[in-house]
N, CA, C and O atoms as a GROMACS GRO file, in nm:
protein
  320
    1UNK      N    1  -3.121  -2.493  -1.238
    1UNK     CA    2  -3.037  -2.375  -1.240
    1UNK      C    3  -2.990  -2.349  -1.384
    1UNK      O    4  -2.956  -2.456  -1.435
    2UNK      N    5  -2.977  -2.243  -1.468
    2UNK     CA    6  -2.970  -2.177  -1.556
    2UNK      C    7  -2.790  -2.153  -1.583
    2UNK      O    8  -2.712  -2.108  -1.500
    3UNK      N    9  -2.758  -2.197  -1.723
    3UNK     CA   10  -2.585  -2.154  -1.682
    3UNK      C   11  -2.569  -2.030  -1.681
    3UNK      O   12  -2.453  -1.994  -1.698
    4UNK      N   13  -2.667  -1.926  -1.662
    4UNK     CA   14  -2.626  -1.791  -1.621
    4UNK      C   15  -2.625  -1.794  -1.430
    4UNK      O   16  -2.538  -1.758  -1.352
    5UNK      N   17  -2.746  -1.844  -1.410
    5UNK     CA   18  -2.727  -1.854  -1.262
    5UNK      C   19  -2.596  -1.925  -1.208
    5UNK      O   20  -2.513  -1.864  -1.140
    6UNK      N   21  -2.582  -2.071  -1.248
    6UNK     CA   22  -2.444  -2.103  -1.208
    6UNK      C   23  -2.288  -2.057  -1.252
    6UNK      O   24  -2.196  -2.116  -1.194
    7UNK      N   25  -2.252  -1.946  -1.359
    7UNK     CA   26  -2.170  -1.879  -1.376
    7UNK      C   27  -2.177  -1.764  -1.261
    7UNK      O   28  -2.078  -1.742  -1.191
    8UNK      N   29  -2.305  -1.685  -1.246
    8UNK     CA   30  -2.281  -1.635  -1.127
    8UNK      C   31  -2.235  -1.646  -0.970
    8UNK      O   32  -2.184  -1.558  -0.901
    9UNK      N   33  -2.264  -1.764  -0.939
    9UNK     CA   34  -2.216  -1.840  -0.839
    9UNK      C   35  -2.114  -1.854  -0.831
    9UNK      O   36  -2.061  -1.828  -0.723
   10UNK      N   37  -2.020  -1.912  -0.963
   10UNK     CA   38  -1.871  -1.950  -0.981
   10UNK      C   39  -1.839  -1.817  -1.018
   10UNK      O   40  -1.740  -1.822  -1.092
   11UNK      N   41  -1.869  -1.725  -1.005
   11UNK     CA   42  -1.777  -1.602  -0.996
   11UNK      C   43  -1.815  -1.558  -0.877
   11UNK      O   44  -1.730  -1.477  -0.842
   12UNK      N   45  -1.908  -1.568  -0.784
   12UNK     CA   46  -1.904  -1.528  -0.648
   12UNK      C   47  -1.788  -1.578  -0.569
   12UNK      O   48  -1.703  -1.514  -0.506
   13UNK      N   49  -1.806  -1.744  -0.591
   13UNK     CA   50  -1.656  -1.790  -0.547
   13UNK      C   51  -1.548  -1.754  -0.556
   13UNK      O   52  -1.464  -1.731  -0.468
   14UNK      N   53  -1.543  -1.746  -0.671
   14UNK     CA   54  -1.376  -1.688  -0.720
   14UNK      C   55  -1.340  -1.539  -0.638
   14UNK      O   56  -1.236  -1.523  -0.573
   15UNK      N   57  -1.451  -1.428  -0.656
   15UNK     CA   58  -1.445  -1.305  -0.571
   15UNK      C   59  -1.434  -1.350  -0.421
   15UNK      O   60  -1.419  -1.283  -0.319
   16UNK      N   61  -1.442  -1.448  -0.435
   16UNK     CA   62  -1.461  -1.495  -0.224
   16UNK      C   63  -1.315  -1.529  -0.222
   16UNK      O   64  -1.254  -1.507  -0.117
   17UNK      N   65  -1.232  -1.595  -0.358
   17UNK     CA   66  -1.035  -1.647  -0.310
   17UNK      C   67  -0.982  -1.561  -0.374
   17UNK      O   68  -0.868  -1.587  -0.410
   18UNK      N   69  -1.023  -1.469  -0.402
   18UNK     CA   70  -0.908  -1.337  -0.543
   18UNK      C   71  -0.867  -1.303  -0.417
   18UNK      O   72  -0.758  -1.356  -0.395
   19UNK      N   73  -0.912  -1.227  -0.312
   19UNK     CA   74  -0.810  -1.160  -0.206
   19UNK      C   75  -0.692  -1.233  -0.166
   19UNK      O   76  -0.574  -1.199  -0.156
   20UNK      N   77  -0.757  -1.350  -0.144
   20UNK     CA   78  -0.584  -1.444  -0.119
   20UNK      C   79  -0.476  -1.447  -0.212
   20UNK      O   80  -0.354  -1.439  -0.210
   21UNK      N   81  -0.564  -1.460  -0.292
   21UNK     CA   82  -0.468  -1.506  -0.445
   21UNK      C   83  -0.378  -1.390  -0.484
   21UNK      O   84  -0.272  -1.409  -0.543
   22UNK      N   85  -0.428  -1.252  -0.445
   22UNK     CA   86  -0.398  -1.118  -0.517
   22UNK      C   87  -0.304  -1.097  -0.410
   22UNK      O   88  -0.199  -1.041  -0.443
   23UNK      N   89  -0.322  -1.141  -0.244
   23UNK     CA   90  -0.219  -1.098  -0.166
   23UNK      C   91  -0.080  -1.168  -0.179
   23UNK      O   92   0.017  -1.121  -0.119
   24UNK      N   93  -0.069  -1.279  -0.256
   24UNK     CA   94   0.020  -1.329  -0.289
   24UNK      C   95   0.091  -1.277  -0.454
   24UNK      O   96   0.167  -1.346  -0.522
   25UNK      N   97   0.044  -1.146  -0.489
   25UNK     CA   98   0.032  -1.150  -0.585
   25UNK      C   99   0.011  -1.210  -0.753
   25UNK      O  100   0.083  -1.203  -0.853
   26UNK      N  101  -0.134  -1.275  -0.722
   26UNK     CA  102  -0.168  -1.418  -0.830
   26UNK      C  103  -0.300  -1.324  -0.828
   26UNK      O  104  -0.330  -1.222  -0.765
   27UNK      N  105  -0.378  -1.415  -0.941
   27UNK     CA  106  -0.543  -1.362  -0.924
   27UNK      C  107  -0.586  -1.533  -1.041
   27UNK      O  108  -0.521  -1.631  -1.076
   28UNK      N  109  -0.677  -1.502  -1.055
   28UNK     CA  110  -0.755  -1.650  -1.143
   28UNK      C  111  -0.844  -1.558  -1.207
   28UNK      O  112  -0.852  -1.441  -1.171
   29UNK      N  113  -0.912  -1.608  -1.304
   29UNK     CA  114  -1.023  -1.557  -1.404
   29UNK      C  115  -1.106  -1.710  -1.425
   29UNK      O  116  -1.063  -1.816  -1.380
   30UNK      N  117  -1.186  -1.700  -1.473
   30UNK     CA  118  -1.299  -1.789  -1.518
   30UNK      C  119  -1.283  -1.810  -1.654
   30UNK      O  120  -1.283  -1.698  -1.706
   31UNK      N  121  -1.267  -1.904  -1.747
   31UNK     CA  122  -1.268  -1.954  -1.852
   31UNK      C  123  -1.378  -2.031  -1.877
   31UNK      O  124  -1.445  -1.970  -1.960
   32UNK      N  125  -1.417  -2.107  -1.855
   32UNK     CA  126  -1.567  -2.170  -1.915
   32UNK      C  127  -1.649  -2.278  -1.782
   32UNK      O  128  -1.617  -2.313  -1.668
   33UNK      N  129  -1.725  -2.295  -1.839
   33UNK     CA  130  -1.779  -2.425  -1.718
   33UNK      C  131  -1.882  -2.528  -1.828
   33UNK      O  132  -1.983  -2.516  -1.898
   34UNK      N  133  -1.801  -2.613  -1.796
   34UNK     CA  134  -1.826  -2.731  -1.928
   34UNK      C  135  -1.935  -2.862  -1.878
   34UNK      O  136  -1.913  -2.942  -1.786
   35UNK      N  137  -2.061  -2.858  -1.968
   35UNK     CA  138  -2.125  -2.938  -1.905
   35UNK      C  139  -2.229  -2.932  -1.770
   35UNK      O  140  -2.311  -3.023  -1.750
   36UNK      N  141  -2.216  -2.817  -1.682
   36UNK     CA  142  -2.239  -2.821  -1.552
   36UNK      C  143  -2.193  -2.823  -1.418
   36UNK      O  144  -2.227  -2.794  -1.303
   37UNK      N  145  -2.078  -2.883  -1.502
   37UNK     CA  146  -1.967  -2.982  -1.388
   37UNK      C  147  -1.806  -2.962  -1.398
   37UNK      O  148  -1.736  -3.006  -1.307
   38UNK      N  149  -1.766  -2.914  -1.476
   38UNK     CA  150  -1.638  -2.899  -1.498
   38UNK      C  151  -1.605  -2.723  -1.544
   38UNK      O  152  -1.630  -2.665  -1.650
   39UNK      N  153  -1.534  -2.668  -1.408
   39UNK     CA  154  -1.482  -2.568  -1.450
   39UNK      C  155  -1.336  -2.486  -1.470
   39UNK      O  156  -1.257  -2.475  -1.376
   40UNK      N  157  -1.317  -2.445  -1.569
   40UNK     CA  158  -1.157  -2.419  -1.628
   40UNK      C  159  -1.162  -2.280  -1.607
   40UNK      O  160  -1.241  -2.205  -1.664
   41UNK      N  161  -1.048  -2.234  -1.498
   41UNK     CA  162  -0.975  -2.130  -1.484
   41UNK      C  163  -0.864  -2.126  -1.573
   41UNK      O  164  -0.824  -2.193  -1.668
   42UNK      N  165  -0.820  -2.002  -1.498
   42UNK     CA  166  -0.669  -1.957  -1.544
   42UNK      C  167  -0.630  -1.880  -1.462
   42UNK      O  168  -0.677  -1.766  -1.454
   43UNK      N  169  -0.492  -1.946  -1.346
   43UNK     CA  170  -0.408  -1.899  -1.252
   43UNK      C  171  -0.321  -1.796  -1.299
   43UNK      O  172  -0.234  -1.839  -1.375
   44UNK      N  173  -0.316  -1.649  -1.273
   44UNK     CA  174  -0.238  -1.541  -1.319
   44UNK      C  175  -0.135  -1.533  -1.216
   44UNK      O  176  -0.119  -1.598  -1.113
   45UNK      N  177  -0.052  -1.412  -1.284
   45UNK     CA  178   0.034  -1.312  -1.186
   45UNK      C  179   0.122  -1.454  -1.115
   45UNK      O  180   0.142  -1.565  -1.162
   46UNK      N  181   0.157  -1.402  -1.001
   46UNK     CA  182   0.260  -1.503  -0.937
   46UNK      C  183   0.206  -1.634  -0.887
   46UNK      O  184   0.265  -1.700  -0.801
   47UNK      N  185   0.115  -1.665  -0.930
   47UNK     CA  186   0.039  -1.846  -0.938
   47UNK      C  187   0.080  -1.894  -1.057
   47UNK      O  188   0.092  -2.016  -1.044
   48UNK      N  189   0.106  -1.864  -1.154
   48UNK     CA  190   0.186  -1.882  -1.254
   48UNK      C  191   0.349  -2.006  -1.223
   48UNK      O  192   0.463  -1.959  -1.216
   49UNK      N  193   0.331  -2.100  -1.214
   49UNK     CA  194   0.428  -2.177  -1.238
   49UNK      C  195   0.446  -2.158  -1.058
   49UNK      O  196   0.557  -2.184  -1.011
   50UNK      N  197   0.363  -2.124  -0.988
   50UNK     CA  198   0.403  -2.153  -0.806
   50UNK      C  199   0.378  -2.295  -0.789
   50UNK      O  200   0.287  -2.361  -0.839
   51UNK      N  201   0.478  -2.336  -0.707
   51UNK     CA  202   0.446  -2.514  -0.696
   51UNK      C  203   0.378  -2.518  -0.566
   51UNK      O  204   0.429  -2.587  -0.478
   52UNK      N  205   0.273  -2.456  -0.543
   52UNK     CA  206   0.169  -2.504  -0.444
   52UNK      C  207   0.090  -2.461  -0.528
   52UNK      O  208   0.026  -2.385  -0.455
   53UNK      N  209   0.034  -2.449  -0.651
   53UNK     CA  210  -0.052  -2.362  -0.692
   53UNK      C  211  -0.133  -2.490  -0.723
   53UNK      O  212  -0.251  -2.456  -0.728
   54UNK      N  213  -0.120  -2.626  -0.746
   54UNK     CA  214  -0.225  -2.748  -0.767
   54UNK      C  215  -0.352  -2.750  -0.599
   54UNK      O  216  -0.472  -2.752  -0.574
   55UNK      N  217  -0.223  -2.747  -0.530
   55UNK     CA  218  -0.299  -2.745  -0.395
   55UNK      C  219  -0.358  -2.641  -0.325
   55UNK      O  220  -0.424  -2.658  -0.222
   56UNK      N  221  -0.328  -2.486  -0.401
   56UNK     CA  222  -0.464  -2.372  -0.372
   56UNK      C  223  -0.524  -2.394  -0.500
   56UNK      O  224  -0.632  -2.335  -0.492
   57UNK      N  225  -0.516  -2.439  -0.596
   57UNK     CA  226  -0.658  -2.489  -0.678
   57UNK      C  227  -0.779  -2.538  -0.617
   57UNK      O  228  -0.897  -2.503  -0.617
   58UNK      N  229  -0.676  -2.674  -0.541
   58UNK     CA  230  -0.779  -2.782  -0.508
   58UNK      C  231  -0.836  -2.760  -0.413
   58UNK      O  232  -0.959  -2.747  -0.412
   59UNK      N  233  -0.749  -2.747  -0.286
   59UNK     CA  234  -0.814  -2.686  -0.143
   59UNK      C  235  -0.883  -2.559  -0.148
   59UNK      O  236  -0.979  -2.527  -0.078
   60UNK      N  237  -0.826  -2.488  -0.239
   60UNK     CA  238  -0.911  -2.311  -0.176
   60UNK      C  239  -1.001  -2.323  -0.333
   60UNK      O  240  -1.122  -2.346  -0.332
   61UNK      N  241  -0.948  -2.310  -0.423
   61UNK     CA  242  -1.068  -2.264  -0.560
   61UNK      C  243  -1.146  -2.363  -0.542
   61UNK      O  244  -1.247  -2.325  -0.483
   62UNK      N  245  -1.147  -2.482  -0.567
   62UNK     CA  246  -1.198  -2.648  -0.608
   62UNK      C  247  -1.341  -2.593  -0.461
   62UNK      O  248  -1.460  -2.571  -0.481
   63UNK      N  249  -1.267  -2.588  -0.335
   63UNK     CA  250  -1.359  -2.626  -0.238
   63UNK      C  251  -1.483  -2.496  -0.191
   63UNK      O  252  -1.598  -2.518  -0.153
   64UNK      N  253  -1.413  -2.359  -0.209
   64UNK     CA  254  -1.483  -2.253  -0.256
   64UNK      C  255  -1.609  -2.315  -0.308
   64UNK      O  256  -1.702  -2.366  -0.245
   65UNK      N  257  -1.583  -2.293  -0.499
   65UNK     CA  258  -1.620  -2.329  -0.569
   65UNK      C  259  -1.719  -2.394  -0.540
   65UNK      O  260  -1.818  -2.327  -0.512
   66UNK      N  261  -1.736  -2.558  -0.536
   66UNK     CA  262  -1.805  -2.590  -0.463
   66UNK      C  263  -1.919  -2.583  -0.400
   66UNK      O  264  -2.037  -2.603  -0.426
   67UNK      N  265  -1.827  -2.533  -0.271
   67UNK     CA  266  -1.949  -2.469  -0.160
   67UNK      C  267  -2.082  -2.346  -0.211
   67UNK      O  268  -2.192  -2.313  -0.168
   68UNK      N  269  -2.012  -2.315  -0.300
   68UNK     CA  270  -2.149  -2.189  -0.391
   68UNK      C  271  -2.214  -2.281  -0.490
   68UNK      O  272  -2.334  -2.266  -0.513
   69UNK      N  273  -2.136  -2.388  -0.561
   69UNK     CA  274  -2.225  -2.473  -0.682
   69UNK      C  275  -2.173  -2.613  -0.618
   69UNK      O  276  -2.053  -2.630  -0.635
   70UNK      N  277  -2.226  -2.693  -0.564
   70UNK     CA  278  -2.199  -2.810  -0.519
   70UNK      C  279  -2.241  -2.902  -0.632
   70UNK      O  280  -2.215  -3.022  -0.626
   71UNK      N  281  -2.302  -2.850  -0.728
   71UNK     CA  282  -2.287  -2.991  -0.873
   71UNK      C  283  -2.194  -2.981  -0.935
   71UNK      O  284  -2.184  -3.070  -1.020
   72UNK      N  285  -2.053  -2.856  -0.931
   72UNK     CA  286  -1.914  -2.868  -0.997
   72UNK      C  287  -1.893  -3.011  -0.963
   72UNK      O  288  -1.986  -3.074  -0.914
   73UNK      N  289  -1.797  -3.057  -0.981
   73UNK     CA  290  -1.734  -3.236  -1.005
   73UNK      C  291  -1.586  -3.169  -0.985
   73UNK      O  292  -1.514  -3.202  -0.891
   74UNK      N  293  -1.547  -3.070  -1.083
   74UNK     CA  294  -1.406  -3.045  -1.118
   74UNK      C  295  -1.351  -2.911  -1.140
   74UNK      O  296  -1.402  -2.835  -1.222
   75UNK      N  297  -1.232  -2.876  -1.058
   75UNK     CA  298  -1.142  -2.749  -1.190
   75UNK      C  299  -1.059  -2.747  -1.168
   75UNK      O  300  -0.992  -2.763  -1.065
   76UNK      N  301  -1.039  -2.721  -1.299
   76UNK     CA  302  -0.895  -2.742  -1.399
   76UNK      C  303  -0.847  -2.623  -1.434
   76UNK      O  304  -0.901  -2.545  -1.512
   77UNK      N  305  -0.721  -2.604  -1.363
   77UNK     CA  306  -0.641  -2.513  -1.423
   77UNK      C  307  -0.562  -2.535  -1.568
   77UNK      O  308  -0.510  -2.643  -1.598
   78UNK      N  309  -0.559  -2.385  -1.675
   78UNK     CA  310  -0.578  -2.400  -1.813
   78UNK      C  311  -0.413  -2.312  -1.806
   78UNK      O  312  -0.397  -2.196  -1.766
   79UNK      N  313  -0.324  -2.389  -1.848
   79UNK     CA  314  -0.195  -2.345  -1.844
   79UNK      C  315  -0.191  -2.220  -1.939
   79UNK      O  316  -0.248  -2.239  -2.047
   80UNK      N  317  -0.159  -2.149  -1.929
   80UNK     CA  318  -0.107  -2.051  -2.042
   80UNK      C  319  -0.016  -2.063  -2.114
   80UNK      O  320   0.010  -1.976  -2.196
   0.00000   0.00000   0.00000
């Protein structure tokens, strides 16, 4: 897979949790994908300093994620 093909993927994902994220008023963006395996967002809007926001990383972005590129390993939210 090509890191254009797997950037596409990891933005399919992300378009698959923005509705959640946005109904809470939050959204995420894509920052890089390092290696293959490691990819760094950035939690906006009201995900911003929300203290469940480790655990819709992990459970909803992380597992998303994932499920479209299953060779991710990791993501890391990139504090602002």
């Amino acid at each position: 897979m090509t890191d254009n093909e797997l950037e596409q993927k990891v933005q399919i994902a992300l378009e698959e949790i923005r509705p959640f994220l946005q109904s809470d008023g939050g959204d995420i963006s894509l920052l890089s994908i390092d290696n293959g395996t490691v990819v760094r967002v950035q939690l906006e809007g009201a995900c911003v300093g929300c203290s469940v926001n480790q655990m819709t990383l992990k459970s909803g972005v992380e597992m998303t994620i994932k499920k479209h590129a299953p060779q991710i390993e990791q993501v890391i939210n990139v504090e602002v």
